[in-house]
N, C-alpha and C positions, 0 to 999 in steps of 0.2 A: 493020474488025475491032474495032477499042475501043470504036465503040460499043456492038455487040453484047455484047462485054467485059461494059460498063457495065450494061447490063440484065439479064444473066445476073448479073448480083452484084446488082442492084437485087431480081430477082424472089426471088431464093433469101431476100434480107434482109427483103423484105415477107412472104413466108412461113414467120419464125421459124427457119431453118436456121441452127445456130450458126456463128459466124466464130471460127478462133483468128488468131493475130496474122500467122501464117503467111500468110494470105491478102490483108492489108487490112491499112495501119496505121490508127493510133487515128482521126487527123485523118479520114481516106477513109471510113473507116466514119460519123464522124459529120455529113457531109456528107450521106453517103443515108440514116441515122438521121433527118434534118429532112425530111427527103419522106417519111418513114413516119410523123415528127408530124403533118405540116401536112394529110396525108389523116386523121387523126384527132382533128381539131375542134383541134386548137391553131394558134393564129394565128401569121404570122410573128414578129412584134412580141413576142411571148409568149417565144417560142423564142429568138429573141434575145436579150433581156434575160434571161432565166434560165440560160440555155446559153453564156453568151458567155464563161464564166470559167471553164466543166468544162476538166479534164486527165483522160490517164489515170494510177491510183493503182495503180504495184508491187505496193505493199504491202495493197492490200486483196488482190489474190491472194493474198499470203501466211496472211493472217488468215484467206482461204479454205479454205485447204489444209489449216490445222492449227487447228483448233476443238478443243476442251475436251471437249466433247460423242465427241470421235471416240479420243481416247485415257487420259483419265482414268477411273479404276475407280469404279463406284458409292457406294463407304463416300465416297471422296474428294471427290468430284463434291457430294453432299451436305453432307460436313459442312463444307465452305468457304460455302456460303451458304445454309444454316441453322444460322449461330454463335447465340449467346448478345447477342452484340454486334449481330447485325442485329434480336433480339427486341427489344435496349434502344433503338436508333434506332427501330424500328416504332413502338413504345409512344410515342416520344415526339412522333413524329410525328403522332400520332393523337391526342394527348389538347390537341395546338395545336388540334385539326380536328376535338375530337368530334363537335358538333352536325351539321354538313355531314356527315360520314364515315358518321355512322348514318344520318341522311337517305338516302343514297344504297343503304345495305345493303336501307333498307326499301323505297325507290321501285323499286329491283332486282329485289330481293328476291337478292341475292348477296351472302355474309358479307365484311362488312369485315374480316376475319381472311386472306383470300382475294385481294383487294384488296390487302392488305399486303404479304402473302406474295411475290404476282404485281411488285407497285413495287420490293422489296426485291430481288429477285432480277436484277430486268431493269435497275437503275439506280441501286443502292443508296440509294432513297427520292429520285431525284432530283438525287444526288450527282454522277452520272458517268450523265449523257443522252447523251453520247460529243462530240467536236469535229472528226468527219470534213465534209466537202462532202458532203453527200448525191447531189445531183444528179452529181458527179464517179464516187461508188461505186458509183449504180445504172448511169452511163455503163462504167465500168470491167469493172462485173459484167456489163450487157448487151453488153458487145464481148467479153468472155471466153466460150471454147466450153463451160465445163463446164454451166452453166446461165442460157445468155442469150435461152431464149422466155421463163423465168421473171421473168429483171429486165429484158428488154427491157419485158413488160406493166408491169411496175411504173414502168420510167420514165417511157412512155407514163400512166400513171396521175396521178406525180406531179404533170404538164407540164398535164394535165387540170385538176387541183386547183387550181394557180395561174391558169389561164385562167381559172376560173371564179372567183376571187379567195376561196377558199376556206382558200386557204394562201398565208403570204405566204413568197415565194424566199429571200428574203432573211435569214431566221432560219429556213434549212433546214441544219441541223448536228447532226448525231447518229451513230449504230453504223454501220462499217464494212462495214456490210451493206443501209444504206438506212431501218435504222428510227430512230422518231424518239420524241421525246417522252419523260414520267418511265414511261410503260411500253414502251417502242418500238415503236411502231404502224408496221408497212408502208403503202405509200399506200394498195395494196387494201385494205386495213383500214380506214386513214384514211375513204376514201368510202362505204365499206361500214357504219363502225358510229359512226365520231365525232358527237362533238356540240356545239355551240358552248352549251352550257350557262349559261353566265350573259350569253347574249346579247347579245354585244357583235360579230357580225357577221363574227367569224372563231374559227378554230378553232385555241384556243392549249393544244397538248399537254404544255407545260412549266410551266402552268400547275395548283394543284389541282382546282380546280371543273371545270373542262374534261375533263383525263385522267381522274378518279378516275369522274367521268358514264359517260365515253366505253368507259372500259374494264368496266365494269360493263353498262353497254348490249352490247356485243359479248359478253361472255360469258354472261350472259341468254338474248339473242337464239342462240347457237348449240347451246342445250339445257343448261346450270348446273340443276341441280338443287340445290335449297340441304338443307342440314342431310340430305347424304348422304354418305356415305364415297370417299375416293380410294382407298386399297389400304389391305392390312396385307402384314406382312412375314412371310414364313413359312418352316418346315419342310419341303420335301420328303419325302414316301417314294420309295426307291428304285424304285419301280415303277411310277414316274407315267408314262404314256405320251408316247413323246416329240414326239406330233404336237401335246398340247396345248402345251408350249411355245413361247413368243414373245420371238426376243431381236433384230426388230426393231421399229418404232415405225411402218413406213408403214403398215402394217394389221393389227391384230389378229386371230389367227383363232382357232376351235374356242372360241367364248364357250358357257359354260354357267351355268346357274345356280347360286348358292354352295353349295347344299344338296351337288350332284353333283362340284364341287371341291374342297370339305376333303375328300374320302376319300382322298383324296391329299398329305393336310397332316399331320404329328405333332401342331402344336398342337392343346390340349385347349381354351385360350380363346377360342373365336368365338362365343361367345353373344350380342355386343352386334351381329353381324352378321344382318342379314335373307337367311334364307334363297333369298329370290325375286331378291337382287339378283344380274343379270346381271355376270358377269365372266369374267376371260380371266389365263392364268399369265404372268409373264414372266421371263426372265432376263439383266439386262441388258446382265452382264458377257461371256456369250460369244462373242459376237462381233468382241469389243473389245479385250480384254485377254489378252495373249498366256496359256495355260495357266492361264486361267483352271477354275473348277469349273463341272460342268454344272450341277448342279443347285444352287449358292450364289453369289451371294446369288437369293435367288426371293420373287415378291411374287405377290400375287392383284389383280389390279386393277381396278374397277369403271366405270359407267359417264360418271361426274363428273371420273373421272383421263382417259379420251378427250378428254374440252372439254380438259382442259388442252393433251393432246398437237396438237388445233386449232389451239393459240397457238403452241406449237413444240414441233415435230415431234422430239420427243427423251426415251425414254424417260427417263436421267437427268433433263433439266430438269423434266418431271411430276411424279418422284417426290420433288426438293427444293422445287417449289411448296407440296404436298400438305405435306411435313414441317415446313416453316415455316410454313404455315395453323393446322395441328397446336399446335406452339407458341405462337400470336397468340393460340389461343383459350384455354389455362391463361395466357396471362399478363395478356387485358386485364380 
């Protein structure tokens, strides 16, 4: 009977079905976690030495549980990281790096204003890359039931990345979530769009040359349209139908074109907006915020504010990308 046991917990764990801790402690689970590596091209030797020093982490649950994104109100959410103070860090940042910085906006072709915005917000320019064990939080997250096909793959991804000597284990220390780097790249990210840019054989994301490459390549490559608008922030008329609004982030619906969306805006100023560009309403606060307004705060949001929601899945985090981009570009 145990070993059957053993297989019906093997099979269910090769096939992404979550464990909570109820089933499985940490250790037992990552025991047949290494039979689910070693059939996905990482070597024991590999597994070993990178895995030999994970624990499970409480507290990245906790961090789980209660994200910024899930209870702070719009106005707030924003003006904490599009201060004044992050435009003067930016700036400063940029004018160590001009030559490089614009290099990259134009080999991109993705605004360095965008690029700052994106560094500032995810790490304050590099300030706080975070000092969790990566490899412990994506283990932690992939034994947690609330979303462990998601960081199972990503562990699985990491474990890749070091077989292949593409990252080294050893300066894997970042967000309590798995990401890493001065813009926190996930590993699928990592593999997906990094780039070892001043070619030196490995892929250094706490690095400038590397991340500022790597994160302009990934947002390029997933459709950045440059020198086009993220949202504006608008007026409702009482009479907007309410299937066009959107007050979550996993998909946008009833896009129209802007000509057919301001009839539903009081503002009088949209002139600098092209009529043809496709967008969709949102409102980020009601779902969020206890008694909250339906219809305030409310944005119109375009197709370049999408790429952002790509990087993370949150309409606040979008809309304080976009507002800090905003400001990088009157200030530099």
């Amino acid at each position: 009977m145990k070993i059957i046991r053993y297989f019906i917990i093997l099979f269910l764990m090769l096939t992404n079905v979550a464990f909570s801790s109820d089933d499985m402690s940490f250790d037992k689970w990552l025991k047949i976690f290494k039979i689910h590596a070693l059939e996905n091209n990482i070597s024991e030797s590999t597994f070993d030495m990178a895995m030999n020093d994970v624990v499970f982490l409480p507290k990245v649950i906790k961090y789980d549980r209660f994200q910024p994104e899930f209870y702070e109100d719009t106005k707030t959410y924003i003006s904490k990281r599009s201060s004044d103070q992050k435009v003067k860090q930016g700036t400063k940042l940029y004018k160590s790096n001009k030559n490089f910085i614009n290099s990259i906006d134009n080999k991109f072709s993705v605004e360095k204003s965008l690029l700052l915005a994106l560094m500032g917000i995810e790490t304050n320019f590099g300030t706080y890359v975070g000092k969790m064990d990566i490899l412990s939080s994506l283990a932690t997250l992939s034994f947690d039931e609330r979303r462990s096909e998601f960081f199972t793959s990503e562990l699985i991804t990491i474990l890749q990345l070091v077989e292949s000597k593409k990252i080294d284990h050893n300066i894997l220390y970042g967000s309590w979530a798995g990401a890493f780097g001065n813009f926190q790249f996930m590993p699928s990210t990592i593999e997906g769009y990094a780039i070892d840019y001043d070619e030196n054989n490995i892929i250094e994301l706490k690095s400038i040359k590397d991340s500022f490459a790597s994160a302009a390549n990934y947002i390029n490559k997933i459709g950045w349209k440059k020198n086009q608008p993220c949202f504006i922030r608008v007026n409702l008329t009482e009479d907007v139908p309410k299937k066009l609004l959107n007050t979550s982030a996993k998909k946008l619906h009833n896009k129209n074109k802007f000509k057919l969306l301001k009839k539903y805006i009081k503002d009088k100023n949209t002139n600098a907006i092209d009529n043809n560009l496709i967008g969709s309403i949102i409102t980020p606060d009601k779902d969020i915020i206890p008694n909250s307004e339906n219809l305030e705060p409310a944005y119109i949001v375009f197709e370049n504010y999408e790429k952002i929601l790509e990087w993370n899945r949150s309409l606040r985090f979008g809309l304080a990308v976009c507002t800090l981009k905003d400001k990088f570009e009157n200030a530099l």
